[in-house]
N, C-alpha and C positions, 0 to 999 in steps of 0.2 A: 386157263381162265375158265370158272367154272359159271355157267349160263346163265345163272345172278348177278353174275357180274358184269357178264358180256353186255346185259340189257340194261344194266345202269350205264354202261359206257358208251352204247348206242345212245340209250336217251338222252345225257349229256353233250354229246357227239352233234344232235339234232337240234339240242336247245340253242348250243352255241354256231351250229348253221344261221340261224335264225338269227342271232344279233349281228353276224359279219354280212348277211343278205341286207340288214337295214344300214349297217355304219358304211357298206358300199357306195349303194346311193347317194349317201351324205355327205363324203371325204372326197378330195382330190384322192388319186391312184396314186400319187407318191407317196401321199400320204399312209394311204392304206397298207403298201408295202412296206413301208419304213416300220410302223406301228402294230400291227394286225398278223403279220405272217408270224408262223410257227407260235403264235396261242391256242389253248385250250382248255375244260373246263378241268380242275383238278380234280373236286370234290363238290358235293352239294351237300351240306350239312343242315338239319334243324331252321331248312329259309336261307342259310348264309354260302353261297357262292362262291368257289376260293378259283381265282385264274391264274394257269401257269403261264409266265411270259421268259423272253427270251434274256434278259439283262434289265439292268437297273436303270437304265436310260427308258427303255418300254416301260417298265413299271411306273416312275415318277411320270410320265408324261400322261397314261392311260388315268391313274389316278386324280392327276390334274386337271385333265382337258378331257375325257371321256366315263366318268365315272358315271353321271346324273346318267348320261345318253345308253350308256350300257345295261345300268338298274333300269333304268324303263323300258327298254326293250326285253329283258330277260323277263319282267314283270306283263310282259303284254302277253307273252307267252305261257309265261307260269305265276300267276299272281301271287299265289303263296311264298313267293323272293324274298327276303324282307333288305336282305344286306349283300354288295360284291366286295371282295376283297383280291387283291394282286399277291403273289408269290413268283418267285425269280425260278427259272425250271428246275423244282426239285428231283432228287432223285427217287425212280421206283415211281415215277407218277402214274396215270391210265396211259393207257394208248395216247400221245401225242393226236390232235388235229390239228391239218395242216389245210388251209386256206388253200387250194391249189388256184389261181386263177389264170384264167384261159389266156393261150399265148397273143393272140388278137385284141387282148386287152391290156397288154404291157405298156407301160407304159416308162419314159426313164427314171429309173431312181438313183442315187445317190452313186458317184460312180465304185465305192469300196462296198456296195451290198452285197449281201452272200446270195441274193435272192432272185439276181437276174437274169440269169439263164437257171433257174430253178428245173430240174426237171429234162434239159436238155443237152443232146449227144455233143458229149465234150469236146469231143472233134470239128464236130460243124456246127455247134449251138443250136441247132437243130431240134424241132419237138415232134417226132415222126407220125405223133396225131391230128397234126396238122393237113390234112390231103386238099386237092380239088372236089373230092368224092364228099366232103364234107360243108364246102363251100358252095353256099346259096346266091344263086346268078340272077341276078333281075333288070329292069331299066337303069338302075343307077349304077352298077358294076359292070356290064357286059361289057365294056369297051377294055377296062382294065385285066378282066379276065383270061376275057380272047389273046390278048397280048402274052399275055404269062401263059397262056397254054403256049402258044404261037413258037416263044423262046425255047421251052424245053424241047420241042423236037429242032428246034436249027438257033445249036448254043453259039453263041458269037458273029451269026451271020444277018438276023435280023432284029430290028428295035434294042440297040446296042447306041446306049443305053435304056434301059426300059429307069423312065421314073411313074413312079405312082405317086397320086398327094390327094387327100382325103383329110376329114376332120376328123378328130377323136373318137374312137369306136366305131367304125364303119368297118372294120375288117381288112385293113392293110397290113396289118404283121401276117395275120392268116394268111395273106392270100400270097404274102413274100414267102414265108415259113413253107407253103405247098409246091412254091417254084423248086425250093431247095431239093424236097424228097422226091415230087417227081424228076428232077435231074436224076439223083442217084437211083432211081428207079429202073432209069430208060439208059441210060449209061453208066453201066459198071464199070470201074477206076479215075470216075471222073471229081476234083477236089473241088467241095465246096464250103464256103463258109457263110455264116451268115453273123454280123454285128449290128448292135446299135451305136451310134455317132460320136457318143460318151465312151462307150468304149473300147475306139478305135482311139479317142482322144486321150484316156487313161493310159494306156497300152503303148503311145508314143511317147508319151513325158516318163513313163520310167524306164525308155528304151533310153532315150535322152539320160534321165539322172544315173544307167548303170551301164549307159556306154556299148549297148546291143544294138544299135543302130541299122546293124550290116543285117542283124539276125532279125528284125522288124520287118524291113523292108522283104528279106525273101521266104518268109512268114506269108504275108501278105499279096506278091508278086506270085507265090505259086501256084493260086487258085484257079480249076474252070470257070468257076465263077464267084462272082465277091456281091453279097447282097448287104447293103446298107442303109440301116432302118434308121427314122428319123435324123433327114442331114441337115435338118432347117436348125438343129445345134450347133454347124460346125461355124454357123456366121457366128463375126467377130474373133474368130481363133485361127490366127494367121500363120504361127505354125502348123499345126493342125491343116489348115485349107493349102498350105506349100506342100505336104505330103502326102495327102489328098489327093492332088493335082496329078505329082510324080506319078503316083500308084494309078492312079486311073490310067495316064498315058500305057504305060509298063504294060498294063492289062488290055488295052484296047489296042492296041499297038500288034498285039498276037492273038486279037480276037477272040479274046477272053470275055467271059458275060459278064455285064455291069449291070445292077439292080439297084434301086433308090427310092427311097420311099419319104415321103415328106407332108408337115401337115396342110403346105400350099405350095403352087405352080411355083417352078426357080426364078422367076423373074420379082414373084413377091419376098424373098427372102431375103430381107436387110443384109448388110455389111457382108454379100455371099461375095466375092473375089468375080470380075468379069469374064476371067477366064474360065473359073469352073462354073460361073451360068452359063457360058455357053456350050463347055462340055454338056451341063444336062441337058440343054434345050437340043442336046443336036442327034437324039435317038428319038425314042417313042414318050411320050407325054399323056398319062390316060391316069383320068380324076375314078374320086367313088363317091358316090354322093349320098344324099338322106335316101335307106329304102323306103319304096311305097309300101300301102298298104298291104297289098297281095304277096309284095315281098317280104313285109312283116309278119304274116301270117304262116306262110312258108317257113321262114326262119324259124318261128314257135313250133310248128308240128315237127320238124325236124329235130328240133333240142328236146321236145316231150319223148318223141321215141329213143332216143338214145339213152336220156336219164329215165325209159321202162316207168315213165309214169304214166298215167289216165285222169284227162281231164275234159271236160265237156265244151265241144265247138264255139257256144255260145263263152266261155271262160278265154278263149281263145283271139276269139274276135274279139273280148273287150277290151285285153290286155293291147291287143295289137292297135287298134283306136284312141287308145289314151295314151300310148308310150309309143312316141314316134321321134325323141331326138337322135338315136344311135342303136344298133347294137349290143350294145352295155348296158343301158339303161333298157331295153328291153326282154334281153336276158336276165338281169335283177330284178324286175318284177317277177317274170317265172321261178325263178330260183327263190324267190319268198317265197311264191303261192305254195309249190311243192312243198319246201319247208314246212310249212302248217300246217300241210295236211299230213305229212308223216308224224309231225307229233300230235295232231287231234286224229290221226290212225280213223277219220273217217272222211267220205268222199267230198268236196268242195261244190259247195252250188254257186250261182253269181255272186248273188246279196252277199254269202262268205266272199268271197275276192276282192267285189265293191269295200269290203269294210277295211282287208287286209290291206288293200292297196290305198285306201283313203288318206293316209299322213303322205305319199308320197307324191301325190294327185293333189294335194291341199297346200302343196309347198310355193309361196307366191312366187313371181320373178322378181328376183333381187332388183333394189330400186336402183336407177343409177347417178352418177351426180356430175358437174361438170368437171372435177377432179380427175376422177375414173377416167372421162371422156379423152382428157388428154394425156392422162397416162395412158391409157391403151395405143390410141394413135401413134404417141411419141414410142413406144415399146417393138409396134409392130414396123413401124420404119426406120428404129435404132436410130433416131434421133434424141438429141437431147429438149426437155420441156422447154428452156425456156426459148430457144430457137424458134418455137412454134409462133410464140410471142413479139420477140421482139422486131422491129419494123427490116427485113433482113427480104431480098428478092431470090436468093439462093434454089434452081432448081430442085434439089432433093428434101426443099424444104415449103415451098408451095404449095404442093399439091395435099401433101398430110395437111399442112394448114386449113385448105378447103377443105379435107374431109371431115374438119374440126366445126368448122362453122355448119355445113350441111346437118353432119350428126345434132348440132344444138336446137339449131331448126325443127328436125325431123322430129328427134325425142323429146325435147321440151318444149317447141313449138313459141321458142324466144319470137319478138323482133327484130326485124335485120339489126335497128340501131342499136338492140341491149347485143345482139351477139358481136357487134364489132366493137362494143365497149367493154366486154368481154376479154376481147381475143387484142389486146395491144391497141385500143383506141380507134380501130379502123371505121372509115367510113362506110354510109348502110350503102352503097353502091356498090361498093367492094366485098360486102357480104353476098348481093343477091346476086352478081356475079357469079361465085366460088359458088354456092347453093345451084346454080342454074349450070352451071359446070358439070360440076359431079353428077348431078341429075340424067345431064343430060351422057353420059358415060355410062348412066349403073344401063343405060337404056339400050346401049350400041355395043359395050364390050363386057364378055360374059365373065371374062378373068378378072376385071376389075369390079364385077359385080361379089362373086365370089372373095375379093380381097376383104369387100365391106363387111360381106357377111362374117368374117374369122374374127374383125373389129369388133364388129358387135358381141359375137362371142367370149371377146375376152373382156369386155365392159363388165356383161353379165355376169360373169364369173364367179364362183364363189372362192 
């Protein structure tokens, strides 16, 4: 490749950085996996854009549902765009770009994706860039941390099980992925594996439909340790949670390391089998929570020096002030900023970042309605809707109810009377009840506070 062309491929390379930094922030992670992995630009013709995708299913979809979002991001970059067009991966194309995203931001996709352990040792799923040496310890992780160092020097003998549960992008694959390597690090010949929930679940139904059963299980059973990322899947999947169960016993049984990671405490995890909650509840239990600022900021310098950029303190602190839901989204904002400034090849002052970062900053919070309200609730307790409804005293049906009425209170700041006319005709005594209930819960128990907050989160949702 001769250096003409190396630098069309680079700049290409950059330009389509820049629209997978913005279609991040905007998609669900399934999404973005499903749709976005293994594209790149093919050519830039005369204004007109040609994208190599992977299959015919990406192309119609890309073209369908992201074509506007794509032109105007390519356009923000390079005004002179006029037109994007899709192509199925031709052959001879440039250098493929491939979307690498960070293992701490996986999230489950589809269980036949090619794309899930992308990147990782076959053997243990394992992504050996993953270290402690790379994970940033502040107030809201140090409990989870300490623990996972604590486990690799005494494998099977303390915090057995270690569960970890965190909200979306806070760093719990990271920080499971680092137990794995420092294992094999500190003990040579010792087996480790590491899966997600999905596909431990894949993995048994075809062991099931091909009659490997025996070979499943000692698959499985031979590990020093078995880390299992997001188990808040395996509710409702009753096979699945009976073999589960076995394989835990097997392994804990010969003091084998059990690692689990989830996006809430086991007790909050719908339709989980009361046996394996209390398998998890019966090791070590340590959350990750929102980092603070100090911790954001950290975060940022550490990702500037590794991605060998240069950016000015005051760019730094802004970024960490405005973007404070996660991890991900705070690494997204960096990962534009950089982005634009390698293709405007000059140095970034604030007012440039305030402007780059403005559509993301500008984005409202999604309104929410009473619909949402009760599908969240009914979702997150694997209840059915209209249960929440109908006039029914049912334990495991109660309490979501109250959270129902609270929620309508809180958010739309109803009347006891319209929200019990709402919620199945109840009377406004029975409303300020359940409202002064919950209330008085979010105040005394921290887990159940935490519950509300995952609710809300998934109201908001996009």
């Amino acid at each position: 490749m001769n250096e003409a062309t190396n630098e069309v491929v680079m700049e290409n390379e950059g330009l389509w950085r820049h629209v997978l930094s913005e279609v991040e922030l905007s998609v669900s992670h399934a999404s973005f996996n499903t749709w976005f992995q293994h594209t790149h630009i093919y050519s830039k013709t005369e204004g007109i854009i040609v994208v190599s995708v992977p299959n015919s299913f990406a192309k119609e979809w890309l073209e369908s549902k992201f074509n506007k979002f794509i032109l105007k991001s390519l356009r923000g970059a390079s005004p002179d765009i006029k037109d994007v067009q899709f192509i199925i991966s031709p052959a001879g194309s440039a250098i493929p770009f491939k979307f690498k995203k960070k293992k701490e931001e996986r999230e489950v996709v589809p269980q036949d994706s090619q794309f899930e352990f992308q990147g990782a040792d076959k053997d243990t799923n394992l992504n050996h860039k993953y270290t402690f040496d790379d994970f940033v310890v502040g107030s809201s992780n140090e409990l989870a941390h300490a623990a996972a160092v604590s486990i690799t020097k005494n494998i099977g003998t303390v915090y057995n099980p270690l569960f970890i549960y965190g909200g979306v992008g806070l760093g719990k694959t990271h920080l499971l992925q680092a137990i794995g390597n420092e294992v094999l690090k500190l003990h040579k010949g010792k087996l480790v594996k590491y899966v997600s929930s999905e596909k431990f679940t894949s993995e048994l139904v075809a062991a099931i439909q091909n009659r490997e059963m025996e070979k499943f299980k000692e698959e499985y059973r031979k590990h020093d340790v078995l880390i299992i990322d997001d188990v808040q899947f395996l509710a409702g999947k009753d096979k699945t949670q009976e073999e589960f169960f076995h394989t835990f016993n097997a392994l804990y049984e010969k003091n084998k390391q059990i690692i689990l990671s989830s996006d809430r405490p086991p007790k909050a995890i719908p339709t989980l089998e009361d046996r394996l909650r209390s398998r998890f509840e019966g090791g070590m239990i340590a959350d990750i929570g929102y980092p603070d600022y100090e911790m954001r900021l950290a975060i940022l310098k550490n990702k500037v020096v590794k991605k060998e950029a240069s950016l000015q303190d005051e760019v730094l602190e802004y970024i960490s002030h405005n973007f404070q839901k996660n991890i991900r989204e705070l690494e997204g904002a960096l990962n534009k900023v950089i982005i634009q400034m390698k293709i405007s090849k000059n140095p970034l002052i604030l007012d440039d970042v305030k402007r780059i970062l403005s559509p993301s900053l500008a984005t409202p919070k999604k309104a929410a309605n009473i619909k949402q309200i009760i599908q969240s609730v009914a979702g997150f307790y694997g209840i059915n809707e209209k249960q929440l409804i109908i006039k029914t005293r049912k334990q495991e049906v109660v309490r979501p109810r109250q959270v129902i009425m609270y929620l309508l209170r809180e958010e739309f700041k109803f009347s006891y009377p319209s929200i019990g006319s709402k919620i199945g005709g109840r009377d406004h005594t029975t409303v300020m009840h359940a409202c002064e209930k919950i209330g008085g819960l979010l105040k005394n128990d921290e887990s159940f506070a935490e519950e509300i907050g995952m609710i809300k989160k998934l109201i908001y949702s996009v």
